[in-house]
Each structure stands twice: as structure tokens, then as C-alpha cells.
C-alpha positions as CSV (number, residue, x, y, z in Angstrom):
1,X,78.9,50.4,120.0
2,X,82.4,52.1,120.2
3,X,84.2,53.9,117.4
4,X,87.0,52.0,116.1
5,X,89.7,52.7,113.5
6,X,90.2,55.4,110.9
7,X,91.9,54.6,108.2
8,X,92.6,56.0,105.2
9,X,92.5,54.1,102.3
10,X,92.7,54.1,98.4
11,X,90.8,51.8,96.3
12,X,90.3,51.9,92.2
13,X,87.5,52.8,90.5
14,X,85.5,51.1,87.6
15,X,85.6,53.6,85.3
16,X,86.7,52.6,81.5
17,X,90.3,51.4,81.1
18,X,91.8,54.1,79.7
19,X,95.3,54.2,81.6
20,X,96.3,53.8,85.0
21,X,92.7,53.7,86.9
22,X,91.4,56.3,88.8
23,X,92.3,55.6,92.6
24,X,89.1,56.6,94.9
25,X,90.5,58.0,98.6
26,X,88.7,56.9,101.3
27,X,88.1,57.4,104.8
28,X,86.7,54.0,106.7
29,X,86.1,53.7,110.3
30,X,85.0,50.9,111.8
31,X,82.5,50.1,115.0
32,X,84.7,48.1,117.5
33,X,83.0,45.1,120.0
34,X,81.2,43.4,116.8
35,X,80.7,39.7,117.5
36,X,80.1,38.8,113.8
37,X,80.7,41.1,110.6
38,X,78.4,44.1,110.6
39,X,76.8,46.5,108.4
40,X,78.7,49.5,106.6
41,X,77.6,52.4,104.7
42,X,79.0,54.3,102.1
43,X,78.5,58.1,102.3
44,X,78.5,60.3,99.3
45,X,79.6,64.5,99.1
46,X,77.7,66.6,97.0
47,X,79.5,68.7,94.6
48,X,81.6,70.8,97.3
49,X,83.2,67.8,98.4
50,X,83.4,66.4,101.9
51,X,86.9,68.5,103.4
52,X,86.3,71.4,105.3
53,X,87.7,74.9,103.4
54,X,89.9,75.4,106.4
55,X,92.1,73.0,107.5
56,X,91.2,69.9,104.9
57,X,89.3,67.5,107.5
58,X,86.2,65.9,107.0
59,X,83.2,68.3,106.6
60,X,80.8,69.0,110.0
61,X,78.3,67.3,108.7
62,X,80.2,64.1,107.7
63,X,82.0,64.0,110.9
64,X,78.4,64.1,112.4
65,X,77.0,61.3,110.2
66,X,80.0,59.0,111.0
67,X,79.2,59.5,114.9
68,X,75.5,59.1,114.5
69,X,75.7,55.8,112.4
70,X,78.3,54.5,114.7
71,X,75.9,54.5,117.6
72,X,73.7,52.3,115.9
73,X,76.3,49.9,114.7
74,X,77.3,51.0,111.1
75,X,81.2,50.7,109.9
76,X,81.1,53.9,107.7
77,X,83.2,54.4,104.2
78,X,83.6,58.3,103.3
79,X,84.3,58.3,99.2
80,X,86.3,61.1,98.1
81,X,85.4,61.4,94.4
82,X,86.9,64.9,93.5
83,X,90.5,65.0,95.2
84,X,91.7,61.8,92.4
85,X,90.5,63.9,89.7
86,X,92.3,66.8,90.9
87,X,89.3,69.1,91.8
88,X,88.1,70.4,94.9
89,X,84.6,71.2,94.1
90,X,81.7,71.5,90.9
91,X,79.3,73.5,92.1
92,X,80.1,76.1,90.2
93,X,81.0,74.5,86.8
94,X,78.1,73.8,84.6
95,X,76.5,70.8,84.6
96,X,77.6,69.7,81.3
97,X,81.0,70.6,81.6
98,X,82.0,69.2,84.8
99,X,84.9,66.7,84.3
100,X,83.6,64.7,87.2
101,X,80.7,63.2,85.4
102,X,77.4,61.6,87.1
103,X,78.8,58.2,85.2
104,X,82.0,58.8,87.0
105,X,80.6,58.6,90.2
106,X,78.2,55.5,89.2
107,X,81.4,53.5,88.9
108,X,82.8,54.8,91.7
109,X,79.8,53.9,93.9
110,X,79.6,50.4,92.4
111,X,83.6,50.1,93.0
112,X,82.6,50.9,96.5
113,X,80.3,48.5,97.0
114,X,82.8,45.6,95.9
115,X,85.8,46.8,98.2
116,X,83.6,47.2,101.1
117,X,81.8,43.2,100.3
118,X,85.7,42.3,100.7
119,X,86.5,43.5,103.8
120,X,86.1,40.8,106.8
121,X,85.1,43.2,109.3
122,X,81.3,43.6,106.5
123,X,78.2,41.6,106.3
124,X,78.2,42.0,102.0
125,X,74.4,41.8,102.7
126,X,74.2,44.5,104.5
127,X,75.7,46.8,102.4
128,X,74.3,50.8,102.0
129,X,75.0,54.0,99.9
130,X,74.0,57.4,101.3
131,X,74.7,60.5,99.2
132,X,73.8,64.1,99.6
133,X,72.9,66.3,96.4
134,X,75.0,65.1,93.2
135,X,75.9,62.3,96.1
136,X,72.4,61.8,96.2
137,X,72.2,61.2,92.5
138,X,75.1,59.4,92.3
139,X,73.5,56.6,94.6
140,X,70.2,56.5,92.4
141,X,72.3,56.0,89.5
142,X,74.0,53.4,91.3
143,X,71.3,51.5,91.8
144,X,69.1,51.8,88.3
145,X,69.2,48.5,86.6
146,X,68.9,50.5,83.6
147,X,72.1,51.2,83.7
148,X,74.4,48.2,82.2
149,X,77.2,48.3,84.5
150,X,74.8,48.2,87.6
151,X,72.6,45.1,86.2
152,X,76.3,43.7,85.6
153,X,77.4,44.2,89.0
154,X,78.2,40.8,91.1
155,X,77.7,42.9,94.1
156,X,74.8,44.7,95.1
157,X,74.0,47.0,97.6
158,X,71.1,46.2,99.7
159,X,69.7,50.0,99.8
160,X,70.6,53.6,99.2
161,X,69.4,56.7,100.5
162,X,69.6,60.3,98.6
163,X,69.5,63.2,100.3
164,X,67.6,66.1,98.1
165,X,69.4,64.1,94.8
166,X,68.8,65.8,91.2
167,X,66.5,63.1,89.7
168,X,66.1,64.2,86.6
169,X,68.5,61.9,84.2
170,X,67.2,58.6,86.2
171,X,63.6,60.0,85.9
172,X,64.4,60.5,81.6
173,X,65.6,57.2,81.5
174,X,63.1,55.5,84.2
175,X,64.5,54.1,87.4
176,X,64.5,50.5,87.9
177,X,65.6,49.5,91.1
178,X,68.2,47.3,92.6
179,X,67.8,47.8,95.9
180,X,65.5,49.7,98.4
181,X,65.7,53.6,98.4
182,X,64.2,56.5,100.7
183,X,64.7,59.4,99.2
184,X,64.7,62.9,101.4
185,X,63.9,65.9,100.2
186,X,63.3,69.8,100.6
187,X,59.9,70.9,99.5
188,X,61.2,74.3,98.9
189,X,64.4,73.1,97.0
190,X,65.6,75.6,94.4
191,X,68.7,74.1,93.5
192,X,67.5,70.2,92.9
193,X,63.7,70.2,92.3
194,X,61.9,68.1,94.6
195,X,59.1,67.5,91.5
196,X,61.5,64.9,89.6
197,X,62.2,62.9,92.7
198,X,58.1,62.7,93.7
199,X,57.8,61.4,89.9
200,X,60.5,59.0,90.1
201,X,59.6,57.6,93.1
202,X,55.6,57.2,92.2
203,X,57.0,55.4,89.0
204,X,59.1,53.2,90.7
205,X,56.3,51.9,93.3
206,X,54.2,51.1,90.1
207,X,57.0,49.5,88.2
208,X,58.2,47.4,91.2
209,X,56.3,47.2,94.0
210,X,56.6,43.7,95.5
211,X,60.7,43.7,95.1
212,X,61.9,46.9,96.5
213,X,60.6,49.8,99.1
214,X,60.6,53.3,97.8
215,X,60.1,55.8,100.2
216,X,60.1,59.3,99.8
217,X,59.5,61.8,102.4
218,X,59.2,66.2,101.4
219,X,59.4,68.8,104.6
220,X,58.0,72.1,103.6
221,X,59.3,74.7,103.7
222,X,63.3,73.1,103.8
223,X,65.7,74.5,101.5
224,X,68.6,72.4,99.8
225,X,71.3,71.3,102.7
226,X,68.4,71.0,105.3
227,X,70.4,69.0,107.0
228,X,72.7,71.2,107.8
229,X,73.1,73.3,111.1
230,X,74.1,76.2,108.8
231,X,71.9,79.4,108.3
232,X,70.3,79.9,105.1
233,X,71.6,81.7,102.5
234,X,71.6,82.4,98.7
235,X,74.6,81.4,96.8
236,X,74.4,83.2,93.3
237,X,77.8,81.2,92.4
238,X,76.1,78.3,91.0
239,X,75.1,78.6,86.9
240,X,72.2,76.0,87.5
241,X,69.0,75.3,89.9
242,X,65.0,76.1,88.8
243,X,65.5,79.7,88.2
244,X,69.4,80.2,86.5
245,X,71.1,83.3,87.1
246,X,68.9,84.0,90.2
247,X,70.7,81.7,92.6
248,X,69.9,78.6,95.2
249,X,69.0,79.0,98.5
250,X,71.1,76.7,100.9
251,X,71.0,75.8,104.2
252,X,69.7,74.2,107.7
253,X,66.2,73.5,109.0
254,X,65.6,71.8,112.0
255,X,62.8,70.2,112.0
256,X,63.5,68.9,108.4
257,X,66.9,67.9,109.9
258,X,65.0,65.8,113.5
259,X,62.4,64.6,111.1
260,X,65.2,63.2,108.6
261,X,67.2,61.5,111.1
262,X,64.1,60.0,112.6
263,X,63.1,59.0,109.1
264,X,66.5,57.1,108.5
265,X,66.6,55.7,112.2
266,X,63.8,53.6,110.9
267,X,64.5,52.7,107.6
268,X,68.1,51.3,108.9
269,X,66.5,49.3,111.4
270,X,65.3,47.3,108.8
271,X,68.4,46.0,107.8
């Protein structure tokens, strides 16, 4: 398949009428020579956002993703959650002061799940959400039933995959699925414990085994970002991870990075 169009576009979000809506920026690019509508994905930035520092174009790593998924077919939406709400990135804010919240993001991830079942060009069945980090959570949250708004929602998507997500708050209030999920995560994870995401996932499979697949797959030894191609390092900027004040290792590995595209090769072959 061939790359098609990028377009940038500007969709609004579900979040609580409070005023004028919050209005999501995206970046959609679409697979040309599709006979029928196709499959899209939805990708979702962690808490550094998805521009580069220099220059304000999509991260590497995005830019990377979008190529990849293109070559097997996918029309790929890029949500911009942080540039509406006038921030360029939360990784240093605490947790609980952050003014974009987790339930923020919920609603924009179920928004983006309705504009993309409107578009002609999209098969609503095959509809997916892929998020990295807090993206990563943001697309567990999005698909917990527990959740009112997502057991509300017309529009489903048909799976989501989080990349080394914080699974904490969905483990506390128990994970229900909507959809399918592989979850992909760093053994050695200091920043966003890979313990939570084994338990939620083993929870899950017992709770719901004959509606929805859970997978989870841990590489040892793979730091937070492992798939990156950047080196690792220690950021002692951000307040949180397992051992506060003492900083997070971030960065590439690349056999947690082959094994993890492999991994998702397969699991989107399914759908």
C-alpha cells in the first residue's frame, strides 16, 4: 500500500460541556489504492507530546509508526491532546496536578473513535487505539466498561494496544474490557511499573475470557521508551516513577523494540 494524504484536522472532544469544547488537533494520513474502506488507528503521545523540540514536526518515533502501519494497510490518526489545552508536555508536573487529566484523555480517545467511524475512507469495525506511556493508559481507560462514558459509547473500538501504560487506576478500579488489548511492556520499567499491568491483565483473562483477547508480553531487561532508537538515560526531571526523587531510566532496546513490532505485526493481522 501507498501513503496517501496528510491532513490536518481539528475535531471536538467529549469532555463535560462547560463552554466552547475542547477542539483535539489531529494529524490523519490515509493509505491510497484501497478498493473498500480500510482500517485506521489512532496513536496516542505520552506525556512529552508527539512534536519534536526542534522544529515542531511529528516526533521520530511517530513518523516511524505512521510508515510502518502504512505498509500493512492502516489509515493512521495522530491525536494531539496537549497543544488545545495549551501545554506542551506533563512529565514533569505531578501526577495530581496535571491539568490534562487521565479523564481528559478518556474522552478524547472515545471522541476519536467516533470521528474516525465517520470518515468514508474507515471500516468502523476496524477501528484501533495505540498509545504509549500516559497514551498507553489513556487507551486502557478508553476501553474499561467500568467507566460510564465508555459503556455509553455508540462506537466502539475493536482493540487497543498500550505501550508500557501506568495501570494502576484501571487495576484500582478493575478493568473490564471492551475490546481486545495487548499490552507491551519493559520488565525493567522504573517510571510505569510493569507489576500493575501483569495484574491487570491476569484479572482481565479470568473476568472475561471467552469475549476479549488480553495479551501481555514483558522483555527483560527494557527500560521505559524501549521502543525507541534513543540511548538510555536517566531523567531526574520527573517528580514520580517506583523510586521518587531518584529518577526514571528512559530509552531504546532493540530487541525489545524487533520483538514488539513482531508482537503487533501479529496481533493486527487479526483484524
Amino acid at each position: 500500500m501507498a501513503a496517501g494524504a496528510h491532513e490536518r484536522v481539528v475535531f471536538p472532544s467529549l469532555d463535560p460541556p462547560s463552554g466552547p469544547p475542547v477542539m483535539l488537533i489531529g494529524h490523519w494520513f490515509t493509505v491510497s489504492g484501497l478498493d473498500a474502506p480500510g482500517p485506521a488507528i489512532a496513536l496516542f503521545h505520552g506525556c512529552a507530546g508527539t512534536y519534536e523540540r526542534e522544529g515542531g514536526g511529528l516526533d521520530r518515533r511517530t513518523r516511524d509508526y505512521i510508515v510502518w502501519l502504512h505498509a500493512r494497510g492502516w489509515h493512521v490518526l495522530v491525536v494531539d491532546s496537549l497543544t488545545p489545552r495549551s501545554e506542551k508536555e506533563i512529565c514533569t508536573q505531578r501526577t495530581a496536578k496535571r491539568r490534562v487529566t487521565l479523564t481528559n484523555r478518556r474522552r478524547d480517545a472515545l471522541a476519536t473513535v467516533d470521528w474516525l467511524a465517520q470518515r468514508p475512507e474507515v471500516d468502523p469495525k476496524r477501528i484501533g487505539l495505540l498509545g504509549w506511556s500516559t497514551g498507553g493508559s489513556t487507551v486502557l481507560a478508553a476501553t474499561n466498561l467500568r467507566h460510564p462514558d465508555v459503556a455509553a459509547a455508540a462506537q466502539r473500538p475493536a482493540f487497543a494496544v498500550a505501550f508500557y501504560p501506568g495501570c494502576e487506576a484501571e487495576l484500582e478500579r478493575g478493568y473490564e474490557p471492551a475490546a481486545d488489548l495487548l499490552m507491551l511492556v519493559g520488565e525493567a520499567d522504573d517510571w510505569t511499573a510493569p507489576g500493575p499491568c501483569h495484574q491487570l491483565a491476569d484479572a482481565a483473562r479470568g473476568a472475561d475470557a471467552a469475549a476479549h483477547t488480553i495479551v501481555l508480553e514483558g522483555y527483560a531487561g527494557a527500560y521505559h521508551d524501549f521502543d525507541s532508537t534513543q540511548p538510555v538515560r536517566v531523567r531526574k526531571d520527573v517528580p514520580g516513577g517506583v523510586h521518587p526523587g531518584q529518577g526514571v531510566h528512559v530509552g531504546g532496546n532493540a530487541e525489545a523494540l524487533r520483538r514488539s513490532r513482531e508482537r503487533l505485526a501479529e496481533f493486527l493481522a487479526r483484524f
